[in-house]
BAMARDREN-568059 format. One record per residue: residue number from 0; residue in one letter; x, y, z of N, C-alpha, C in turn. Coordinates in steps of 0.1 Angstrom, whole numbers, plus 5000, padded with zeros to 4 digits. Layout:
N
(NUM a (X Y Z) (X Y Z) (X Y Z))
...
***
This chain:
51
(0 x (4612 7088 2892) (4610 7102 2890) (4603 7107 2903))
(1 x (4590 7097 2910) (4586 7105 2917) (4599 7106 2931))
(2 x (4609 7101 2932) (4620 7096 2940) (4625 7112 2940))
(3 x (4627 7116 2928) (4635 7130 2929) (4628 7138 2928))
(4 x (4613 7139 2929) (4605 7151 2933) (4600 7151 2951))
(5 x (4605 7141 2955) (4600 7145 2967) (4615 7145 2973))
(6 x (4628 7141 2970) (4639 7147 2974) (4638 7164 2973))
(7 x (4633 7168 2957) (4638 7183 2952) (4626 7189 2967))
(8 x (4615 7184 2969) (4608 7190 2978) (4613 7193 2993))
(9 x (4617 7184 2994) (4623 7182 3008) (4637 7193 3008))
(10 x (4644 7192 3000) (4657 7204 2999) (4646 7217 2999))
(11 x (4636 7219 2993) (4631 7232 2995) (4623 7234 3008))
(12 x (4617 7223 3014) (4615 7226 3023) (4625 7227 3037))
(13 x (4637 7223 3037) (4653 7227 3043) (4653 7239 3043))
(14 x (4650 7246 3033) (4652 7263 3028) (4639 7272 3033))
(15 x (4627 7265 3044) (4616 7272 3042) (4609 7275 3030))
(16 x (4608 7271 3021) (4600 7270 3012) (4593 7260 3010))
(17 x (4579 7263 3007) (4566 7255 3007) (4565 7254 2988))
(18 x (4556 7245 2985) (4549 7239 2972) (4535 7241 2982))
(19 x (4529 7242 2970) (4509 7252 2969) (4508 7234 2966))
(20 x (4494 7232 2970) (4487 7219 2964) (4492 7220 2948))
(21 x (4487 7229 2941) (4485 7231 2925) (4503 7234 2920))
(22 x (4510 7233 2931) (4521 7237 2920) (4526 7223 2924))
(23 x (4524 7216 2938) (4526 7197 2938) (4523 7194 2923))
(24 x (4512 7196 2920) (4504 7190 2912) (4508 7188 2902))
(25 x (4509 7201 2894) (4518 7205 2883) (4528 7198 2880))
(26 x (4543 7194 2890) (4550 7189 2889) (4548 7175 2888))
(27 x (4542 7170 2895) (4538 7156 2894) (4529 7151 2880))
(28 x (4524 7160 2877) (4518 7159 2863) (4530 7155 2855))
(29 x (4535 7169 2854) (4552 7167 2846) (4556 7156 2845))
(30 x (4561 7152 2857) (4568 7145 2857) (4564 7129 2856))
(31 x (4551 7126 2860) (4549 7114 2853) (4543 7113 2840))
(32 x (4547 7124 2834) (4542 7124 2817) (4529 7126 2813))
(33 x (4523 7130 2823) (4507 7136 2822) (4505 7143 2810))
(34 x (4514 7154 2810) (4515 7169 2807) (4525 7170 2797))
(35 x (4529 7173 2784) (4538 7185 2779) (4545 7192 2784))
(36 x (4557 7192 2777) (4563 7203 2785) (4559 7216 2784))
(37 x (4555 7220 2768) (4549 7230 2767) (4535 7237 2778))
(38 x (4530 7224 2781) (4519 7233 2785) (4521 7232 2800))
(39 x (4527 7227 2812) (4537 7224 2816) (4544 7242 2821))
(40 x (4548 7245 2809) (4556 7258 2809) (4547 7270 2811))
(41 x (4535 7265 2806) (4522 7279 2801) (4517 7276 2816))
(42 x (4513 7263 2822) (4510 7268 2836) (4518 7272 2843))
(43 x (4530 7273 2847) (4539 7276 2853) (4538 7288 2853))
(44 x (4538 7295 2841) (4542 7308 2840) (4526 7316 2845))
(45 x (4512 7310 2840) (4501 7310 2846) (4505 7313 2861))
(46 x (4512 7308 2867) (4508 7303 2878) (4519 7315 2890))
(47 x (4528 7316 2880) (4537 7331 2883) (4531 7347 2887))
(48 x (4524 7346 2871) (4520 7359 2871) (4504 7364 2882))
(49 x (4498 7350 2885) (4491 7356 2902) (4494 7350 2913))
(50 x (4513 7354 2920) (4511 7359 2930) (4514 7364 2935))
***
């Protein structure tokens, strides 16, 4: 898993687009099962609406 999060990073960073420390984080939470998806979803969207 962490294999295809730092591939999905790298294609975004191809495109000029950056990942924030906290949205790294986020996803790596995710994705090694830290986190829910639900809540997972509630930061994300958290994390939308300030910027």
């Amino acid at each position: 898993m962490r294999r295809a999060l730092l591939h999905a990073k790298a294609s975004l960073e191809i495109e000029g687009m950056f990942l924030t420390q906290q949205e790294d984080r986020l996803l790596t939470e995710r994705a090694e099962g830290k986190i829910r998806y639900s809540e997972f979803l509630a930061r994300a969207k958290e994390m939308a609406r300030n910027v």
